[in-house]
N, C-alpha and C positions, 0 to 999 in steps of 0.2 A: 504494500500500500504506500502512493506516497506521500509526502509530508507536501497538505494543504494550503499552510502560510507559506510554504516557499515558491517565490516566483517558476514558474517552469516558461512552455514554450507555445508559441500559437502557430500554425501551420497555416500559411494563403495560400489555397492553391486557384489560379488563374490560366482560364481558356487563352493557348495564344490569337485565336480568332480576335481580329477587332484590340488585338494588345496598346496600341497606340491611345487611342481611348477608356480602356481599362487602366491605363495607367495612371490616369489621373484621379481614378476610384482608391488603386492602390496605393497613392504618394497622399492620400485623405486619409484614410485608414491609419496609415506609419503614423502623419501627423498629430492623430488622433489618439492614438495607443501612447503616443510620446507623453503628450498631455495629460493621461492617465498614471503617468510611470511607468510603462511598460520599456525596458530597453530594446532599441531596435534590433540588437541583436539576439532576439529572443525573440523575433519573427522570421520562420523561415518561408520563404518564397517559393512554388516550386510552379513551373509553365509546363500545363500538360498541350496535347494537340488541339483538342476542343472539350466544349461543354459537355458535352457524353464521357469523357473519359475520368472530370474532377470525383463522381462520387468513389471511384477504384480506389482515386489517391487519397481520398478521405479517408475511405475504411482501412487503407493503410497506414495514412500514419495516426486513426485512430488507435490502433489496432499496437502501436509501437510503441506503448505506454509513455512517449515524450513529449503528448502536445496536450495540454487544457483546455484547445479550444481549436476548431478551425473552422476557415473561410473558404467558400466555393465563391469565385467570382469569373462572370460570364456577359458576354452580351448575343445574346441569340436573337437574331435576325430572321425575318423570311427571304430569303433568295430565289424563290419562284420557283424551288425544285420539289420540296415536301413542305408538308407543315410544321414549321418552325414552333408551334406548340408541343407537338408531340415532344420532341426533343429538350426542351423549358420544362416539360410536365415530367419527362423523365430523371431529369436531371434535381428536378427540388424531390421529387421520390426520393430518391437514391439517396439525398445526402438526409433526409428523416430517417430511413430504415438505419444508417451508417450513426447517425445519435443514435437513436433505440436501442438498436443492438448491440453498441460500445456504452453506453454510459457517455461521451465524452461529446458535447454540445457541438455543434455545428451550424453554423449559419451560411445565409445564401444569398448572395446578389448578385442574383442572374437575374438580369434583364433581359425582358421580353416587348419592346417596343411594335404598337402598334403600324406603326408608320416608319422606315430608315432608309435612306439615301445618300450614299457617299456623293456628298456636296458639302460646301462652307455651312449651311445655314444648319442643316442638321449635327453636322461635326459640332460646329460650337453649342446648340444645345444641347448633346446627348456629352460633351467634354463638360460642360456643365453642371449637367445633372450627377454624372459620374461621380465627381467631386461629391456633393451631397450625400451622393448613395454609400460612398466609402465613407463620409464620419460616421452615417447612423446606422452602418455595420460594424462601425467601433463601438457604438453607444447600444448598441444591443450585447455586443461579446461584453465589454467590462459589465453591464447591469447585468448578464447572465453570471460571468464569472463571479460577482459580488454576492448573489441569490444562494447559486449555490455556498459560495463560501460561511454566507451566514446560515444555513440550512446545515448546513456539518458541523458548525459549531454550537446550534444552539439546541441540537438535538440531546433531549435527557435521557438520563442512562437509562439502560436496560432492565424495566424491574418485569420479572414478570407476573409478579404479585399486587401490581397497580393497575387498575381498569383505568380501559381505550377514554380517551376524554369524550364527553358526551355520553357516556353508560350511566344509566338511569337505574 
């Protein structure tokens, strides 16, 4: 088991699809965990090929007892070839069965844009939002991280001779 109060590690992992743009989610995010105290090097990075492949690397490195927390970050597009839901829809699966079954939290910012066009007007708004979407995928991980931590800590001991609260 490991020790709670000690800072550990947060694992981003990042579609390289669309990385130019996600970049500015993940230079929000670092910012963001800074501001929290988290040392940036205590965030590892990892670029898989696309949004189908982050829950693999989720359950890996949930799986590798060294991360506290990790980030699936995507931007899934329609390209006119399938339905770019399907894919969005598989991919936030993945990374809930990948919490559930590891214990180890997991969040998701994968976008799924109604509308995207690589042109100026779009670039700069979806660079925009990106930013946004990476701090309050930080302010989600540290509030989860916190939840839990006051949940382990404030849990009373083990009696088994004291009835469940609410027993009448």
């Amino acid at each position: 088991m490991r020790n709670k109060t000690q800072i550990r590690r947060i694992a981003y992992i990042q579609s390289s699809w669309h990385s130019d743009l996600l970049a500015h989610a993940r230079l929000a995010f670092y910012e963001r965990m800074s501001h929290y105290g988290w040392p940036l090097n205590r965030i590892d990075t990892y670029d898989v090929p696309g949004a189908f492949e982050i829950p693999l690397m989720a359950k890996r490195a949930a799986l590798s007892g060294r991360y506290d927390a990790i980030v699936g970050a995507a931007l899934v597009v329609d390209g006119g070839i399938y339905r770019h839901e399907f894919v969005a829809q598989a991919v936030v699966d993945g990374l809930m069965r990948v919490q559930l079954d590891t214990n180890v939290p997991v969040f998701s910012m994968s976008l799924t844009p109604h509308h995207f066009h690589s042109h100026s007007d779009h670039e700069n708004f979806f660079s925009d939002h990106l930013k946004h979407k990476g701090q309050e995928v930080a302010d989600a991980c540290e509030g989860m991280l916190g939840a839990l931590r006051r949940f382990e800590t404030d849990l009373p001991p083990n009696d088994a001779n004291k009835e469940p609260a609410g027993a009448a």
